[in-house]
C-alpha positions in Angstrom: 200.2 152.1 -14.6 197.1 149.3 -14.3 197.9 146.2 -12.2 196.0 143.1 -13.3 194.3 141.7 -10.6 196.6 138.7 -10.5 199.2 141.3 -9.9 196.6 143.1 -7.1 196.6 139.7 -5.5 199.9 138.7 -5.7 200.7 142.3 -3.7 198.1 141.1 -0.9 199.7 137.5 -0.6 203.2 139.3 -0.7 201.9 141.9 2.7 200.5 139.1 4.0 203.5 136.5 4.2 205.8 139.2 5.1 203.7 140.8 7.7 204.1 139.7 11.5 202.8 136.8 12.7 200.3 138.2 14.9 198.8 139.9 11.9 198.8 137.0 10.2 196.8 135.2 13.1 194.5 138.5 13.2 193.8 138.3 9.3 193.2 135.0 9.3 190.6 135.3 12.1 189.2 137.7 10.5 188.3 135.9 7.4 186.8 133.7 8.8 184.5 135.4 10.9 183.4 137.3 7.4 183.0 134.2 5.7 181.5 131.8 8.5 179.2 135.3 8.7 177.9 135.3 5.2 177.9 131.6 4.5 175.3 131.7 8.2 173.4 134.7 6.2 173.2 132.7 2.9 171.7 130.0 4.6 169.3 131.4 6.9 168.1 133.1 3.8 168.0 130.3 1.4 166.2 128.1 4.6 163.6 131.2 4.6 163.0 131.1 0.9 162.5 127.2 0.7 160.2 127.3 4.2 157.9 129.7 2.7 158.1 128.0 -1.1 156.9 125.1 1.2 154.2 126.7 2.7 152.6 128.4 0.2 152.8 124.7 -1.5 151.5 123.2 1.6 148.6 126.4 2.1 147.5 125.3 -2.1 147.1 122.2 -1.5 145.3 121.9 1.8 143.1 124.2 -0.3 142.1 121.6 -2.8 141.8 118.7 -0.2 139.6 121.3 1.7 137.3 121.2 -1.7 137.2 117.6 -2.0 136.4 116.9 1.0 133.6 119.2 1.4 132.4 118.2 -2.1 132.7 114.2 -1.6 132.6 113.9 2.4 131.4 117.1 4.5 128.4 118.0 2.5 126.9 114.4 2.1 123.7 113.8 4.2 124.2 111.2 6.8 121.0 110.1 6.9 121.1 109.2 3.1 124.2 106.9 3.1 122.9 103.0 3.2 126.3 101.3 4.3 129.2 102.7 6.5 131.9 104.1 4.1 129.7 104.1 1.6 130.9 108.5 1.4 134.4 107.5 1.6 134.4 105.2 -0.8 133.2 107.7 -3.6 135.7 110.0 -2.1 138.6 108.0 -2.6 137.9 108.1 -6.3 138.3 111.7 -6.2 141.3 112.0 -4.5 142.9 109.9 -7.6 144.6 112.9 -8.7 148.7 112.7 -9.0 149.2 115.9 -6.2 148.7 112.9 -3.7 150.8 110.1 -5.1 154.1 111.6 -4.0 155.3 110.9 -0.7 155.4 114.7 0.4 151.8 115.2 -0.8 150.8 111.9 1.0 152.1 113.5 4.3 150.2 116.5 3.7 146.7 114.6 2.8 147.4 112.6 6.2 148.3 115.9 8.2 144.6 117.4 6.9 142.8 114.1 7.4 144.2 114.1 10.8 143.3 117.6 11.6 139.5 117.0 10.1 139.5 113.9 12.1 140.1 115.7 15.6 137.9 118.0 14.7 134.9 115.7 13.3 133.2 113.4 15.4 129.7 110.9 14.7 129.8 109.3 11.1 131.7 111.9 9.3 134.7 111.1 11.6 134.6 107.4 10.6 133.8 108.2 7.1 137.3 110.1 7.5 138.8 107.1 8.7 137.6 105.0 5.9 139.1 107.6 3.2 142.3 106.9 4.9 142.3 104.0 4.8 140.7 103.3 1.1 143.9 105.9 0.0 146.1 103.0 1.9 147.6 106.3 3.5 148.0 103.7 6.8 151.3 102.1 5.4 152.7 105.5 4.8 152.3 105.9 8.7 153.4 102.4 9.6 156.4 102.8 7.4 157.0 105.5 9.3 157.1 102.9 12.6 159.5 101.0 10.8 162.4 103.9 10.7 165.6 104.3 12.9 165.0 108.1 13.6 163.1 108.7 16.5 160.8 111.6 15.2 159.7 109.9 12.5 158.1 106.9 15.1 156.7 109.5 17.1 154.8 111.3 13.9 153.3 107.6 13.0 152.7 106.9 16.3 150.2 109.9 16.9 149.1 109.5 13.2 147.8 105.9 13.9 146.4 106.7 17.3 144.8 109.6 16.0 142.7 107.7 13.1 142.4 104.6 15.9 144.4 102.2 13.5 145.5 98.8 15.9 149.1 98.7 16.2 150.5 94.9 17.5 152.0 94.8 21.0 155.5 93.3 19.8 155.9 97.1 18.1 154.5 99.0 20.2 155.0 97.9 23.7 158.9 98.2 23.5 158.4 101.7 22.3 156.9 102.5 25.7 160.2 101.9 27.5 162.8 103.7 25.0 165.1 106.1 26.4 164.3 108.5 24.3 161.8 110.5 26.3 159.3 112.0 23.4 159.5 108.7 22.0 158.2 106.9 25.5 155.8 109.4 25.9 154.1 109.1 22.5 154.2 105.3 22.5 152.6 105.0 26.3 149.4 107.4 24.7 149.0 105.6 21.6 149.2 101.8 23.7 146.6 103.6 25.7 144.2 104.4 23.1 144.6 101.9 20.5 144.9 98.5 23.2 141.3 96.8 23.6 142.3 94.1 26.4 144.6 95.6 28.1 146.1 99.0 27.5 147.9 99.4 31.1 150.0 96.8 30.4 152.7 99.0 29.4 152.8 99.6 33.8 154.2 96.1 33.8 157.4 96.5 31.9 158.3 100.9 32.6 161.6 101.1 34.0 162.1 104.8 32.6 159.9 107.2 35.2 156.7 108.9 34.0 157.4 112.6 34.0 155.5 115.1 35.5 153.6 116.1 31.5 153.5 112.4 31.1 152.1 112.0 33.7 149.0 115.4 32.5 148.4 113.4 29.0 148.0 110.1 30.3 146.0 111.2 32.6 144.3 113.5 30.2 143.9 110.4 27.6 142.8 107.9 29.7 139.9 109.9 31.2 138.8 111.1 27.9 139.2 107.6 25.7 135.9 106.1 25.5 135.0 102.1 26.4 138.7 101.8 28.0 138.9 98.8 30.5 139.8 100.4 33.7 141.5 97.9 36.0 142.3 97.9 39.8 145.3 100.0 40.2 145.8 98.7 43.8 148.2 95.7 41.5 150.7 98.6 40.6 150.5 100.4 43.8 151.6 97.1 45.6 154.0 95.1 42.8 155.6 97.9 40.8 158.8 99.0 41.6 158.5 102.2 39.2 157.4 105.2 42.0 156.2 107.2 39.2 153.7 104.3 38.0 152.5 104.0 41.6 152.2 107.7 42.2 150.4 108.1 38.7 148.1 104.9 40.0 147.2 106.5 43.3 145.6 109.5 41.4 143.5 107.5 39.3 142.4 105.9 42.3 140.9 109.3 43.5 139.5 110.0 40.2 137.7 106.9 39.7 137.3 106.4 43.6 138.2 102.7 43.5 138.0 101.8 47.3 139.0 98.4 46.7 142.7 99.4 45.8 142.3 100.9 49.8 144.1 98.1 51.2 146.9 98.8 49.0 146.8 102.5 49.9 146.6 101.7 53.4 150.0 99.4 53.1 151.8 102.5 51.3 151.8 104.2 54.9 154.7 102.0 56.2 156.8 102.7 52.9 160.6 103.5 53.5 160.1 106.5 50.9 158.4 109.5 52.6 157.4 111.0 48.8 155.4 108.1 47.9 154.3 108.2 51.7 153.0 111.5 51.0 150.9 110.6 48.2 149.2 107.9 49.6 148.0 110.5 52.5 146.8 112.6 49.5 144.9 109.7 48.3 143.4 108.9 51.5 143.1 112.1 52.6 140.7 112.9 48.8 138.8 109.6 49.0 137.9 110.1 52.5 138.5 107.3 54.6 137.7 108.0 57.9 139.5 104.4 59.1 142.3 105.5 58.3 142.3 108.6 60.6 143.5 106.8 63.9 146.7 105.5 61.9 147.6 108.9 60.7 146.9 110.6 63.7 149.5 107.7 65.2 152.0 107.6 62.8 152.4 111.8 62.5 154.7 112.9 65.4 157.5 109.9 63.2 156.9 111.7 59.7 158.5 114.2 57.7 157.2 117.8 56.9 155.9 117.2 53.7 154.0 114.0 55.1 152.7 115.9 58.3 151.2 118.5 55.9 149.4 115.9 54.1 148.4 114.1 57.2 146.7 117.6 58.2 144.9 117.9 54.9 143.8 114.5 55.3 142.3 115.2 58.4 140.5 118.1 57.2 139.1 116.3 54.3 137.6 113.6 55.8 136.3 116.0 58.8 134.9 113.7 60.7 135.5 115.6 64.0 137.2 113.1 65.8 140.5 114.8 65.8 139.9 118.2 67.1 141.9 118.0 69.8 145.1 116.9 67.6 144.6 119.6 65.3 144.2 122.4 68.3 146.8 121.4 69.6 149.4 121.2 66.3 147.4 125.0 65.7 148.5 126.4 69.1 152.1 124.6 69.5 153.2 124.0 66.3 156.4 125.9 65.5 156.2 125.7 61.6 154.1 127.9 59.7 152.8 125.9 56.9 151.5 123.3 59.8 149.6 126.1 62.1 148.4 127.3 58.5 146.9 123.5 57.6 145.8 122.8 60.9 143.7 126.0 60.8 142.3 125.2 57.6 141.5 121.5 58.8 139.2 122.9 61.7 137.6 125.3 59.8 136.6 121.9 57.4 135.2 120.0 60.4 132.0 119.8 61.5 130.6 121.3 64.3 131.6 121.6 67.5 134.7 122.4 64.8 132.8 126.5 64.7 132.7 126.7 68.6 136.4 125.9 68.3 137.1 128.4 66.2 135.5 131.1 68.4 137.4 129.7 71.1 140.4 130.0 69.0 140.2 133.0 68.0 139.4 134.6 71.4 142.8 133.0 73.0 145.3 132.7 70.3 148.4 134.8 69.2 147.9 137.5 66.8 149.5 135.7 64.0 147.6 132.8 65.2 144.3 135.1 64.2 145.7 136.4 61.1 146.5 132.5 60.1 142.7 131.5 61.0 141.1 134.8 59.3 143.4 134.1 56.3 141.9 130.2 56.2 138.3 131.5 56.6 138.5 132.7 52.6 136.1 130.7 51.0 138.8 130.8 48.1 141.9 129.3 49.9 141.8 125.6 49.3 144.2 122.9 50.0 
């Protein structure tokens, strides 16, 4: 006798309603785990086949702006172009083609303009900037701006910094305080590079701390943008209330060795916050200022670890071999390691009679005292 498969399914319903209840439950679970399990397959599978459709569509037709731009842009002698964008100009006739007047094929000639663009510098790169602009592809990025999702701010953001297009203050400058941290970030690089007056001004209104990698590409930005207006950071370092903008300020003052933000720097010493403290020993300690040895010296027996260690770098830095004594002595009584260990690495910096000390030194000191001074006489081990 055949059963239909209505009747095959009316047999399952009928075990299944009769069955106990924690086989019910079990069944149940069950089938759901089997379908939530196929539907997660299906997806990850269709997600697969539509990401590499997209590629391969993506890989086609970075292909053909590859030949148009070596045709119209890359090939073309420099030398024989009479007017800036002159190249571009031709070029953007030859980019008329309907691949690029869909907004996914847009995003795709920006993405490979952008890429040529890092890549290219001298007149090529601005004849690159000229074809982006000629193909109006700059309101595709600053409609971008305009959206409510974050990511999409952050893509135009970079896109318009990248090809050096001016983006007003009201839009930008509010971007550089949002809470949303890759958005911040992005917005503080591009006011940074796109700003002609003055692109610090963003130091004036950050509430919302500069993070460690913030604080890497901004520092990697500015010292790489050319023609920036570098102002005097000592402003920050004495008005801002942010302690990330004034510890990011105190290391551009070492890099471009302002002395006149010093003062400031010096006033930093009688800070409540023994971090900040720190770093303006580090500061003092890199650009050498051998004045203010006599208030670090003074103020180090009241300080922290973490600012006594800096205070001993400092020392060693600026090596002017006034402060033997107080280093001997922090080297011979000191209890903590890392202190003995700086101390020793601060005489060895000093000048002589700093290399009869050491002789000294290592005639009469402990044998970890000796291992700690042979251990600071590698050339390699810095501070």
């Amino acid at each position: 006798m055949n059963f239909s498969p209505i009747d095959f399914l009316d047999s399952i319903f009928f075990e299944f309603r009769y069955a106990p209840l924690i086989i019910q439950i079990a069944i149940v679970f069950v089938f759901v785990a089997v379908t939530l399990t196929l539907v997660a397959y299906f997806s990850i599978l269709l997600r697969r086949f539509r990401g590499s459709r997209r590629d391969k569509k993506v890989a086609r037709l970075n292909e053909l702006i590859d030949d148009l731009l070596i045709e119209n842009v890359l090939s073309q002698d420099p030398e024989s172009v009479e007017t800036p964008g002159q190249t571009a100009e031709a070029a953007a006739e030859a980019f008329q083609l309907k691949q690029f007047r869909s907004r996914w094929g847009r995003q795709v000639l920006i993405d490979r303009l952008i890429s040529y663009r890092n890549n290219v510098r001298g007149t090529m790169g601005d004849e690159i900037r000229t074809l982006y602009l000629l193909l109006e592809l700059d309101k595709d990025s600053f409609k971008k701006l305009k959206s409510r999702k974050w990511n999409r701010k952050v893509r135009a953001l970079l896109e318009l910094s990248s090809m050096e297009i001016g983006v007003a203050d009201v839009i930008i400058l509010p971007l550089t305080n949002s809470r949303n941290r890759e958005l911040r970030a992005a917005a503080r690089h591009a006011y940074i590079k796109l700003s002609k007056n003055e692109p610090f001004k963003f130091f004036d209104l950050a509430t919302e701390p500069l993070l460690p990698w913030d604080q890497v590409e901004l520092f990697r930005i500015i010292t790489t943008t050319g023609n920036i207006a570098i102002p005097n950071f000592a402003q920050w370092i004495t008005y801002s209330t942010n302690k990330s903008v004034i510890s990011f300020c105190l290391k551009l003052v070492v890099h471009y060795q302002q002395l006149k933000a010093i003062p400031a720097v010096m006033k930093l010493l009688d800070t409540k916050d023994h971090l900040v403290r720190a770093e303006a020993i580090n500061c003092l300690g890199k650009m050498k200022i051998a004045e203010a040895e006599e208030k670090l010296v003074y103020i180090y027996n009241s300080q922290p670890l973490n600012c006594q260690i800096e205070i001993l770098k400092a020392l060693g830095r600026i090596a002017s071999g006034k402060h033997l004594d107080f280093l001997k002595q922090e080297f011979m009584l000191s209890t903590d390691f890392e202190l003995r260990k700086h101390a020793a690495k601060s005489i060895l910096n000093n000048p002589q009679p700093g290399g009869e000390l050491v002789e000294e030194l290592m005639a009469t000191a402990t044998p970890e005292n000796q291992l700690i001074l042979k251990h600071c006489m590698n050339p390699l081990i810095k501070f």
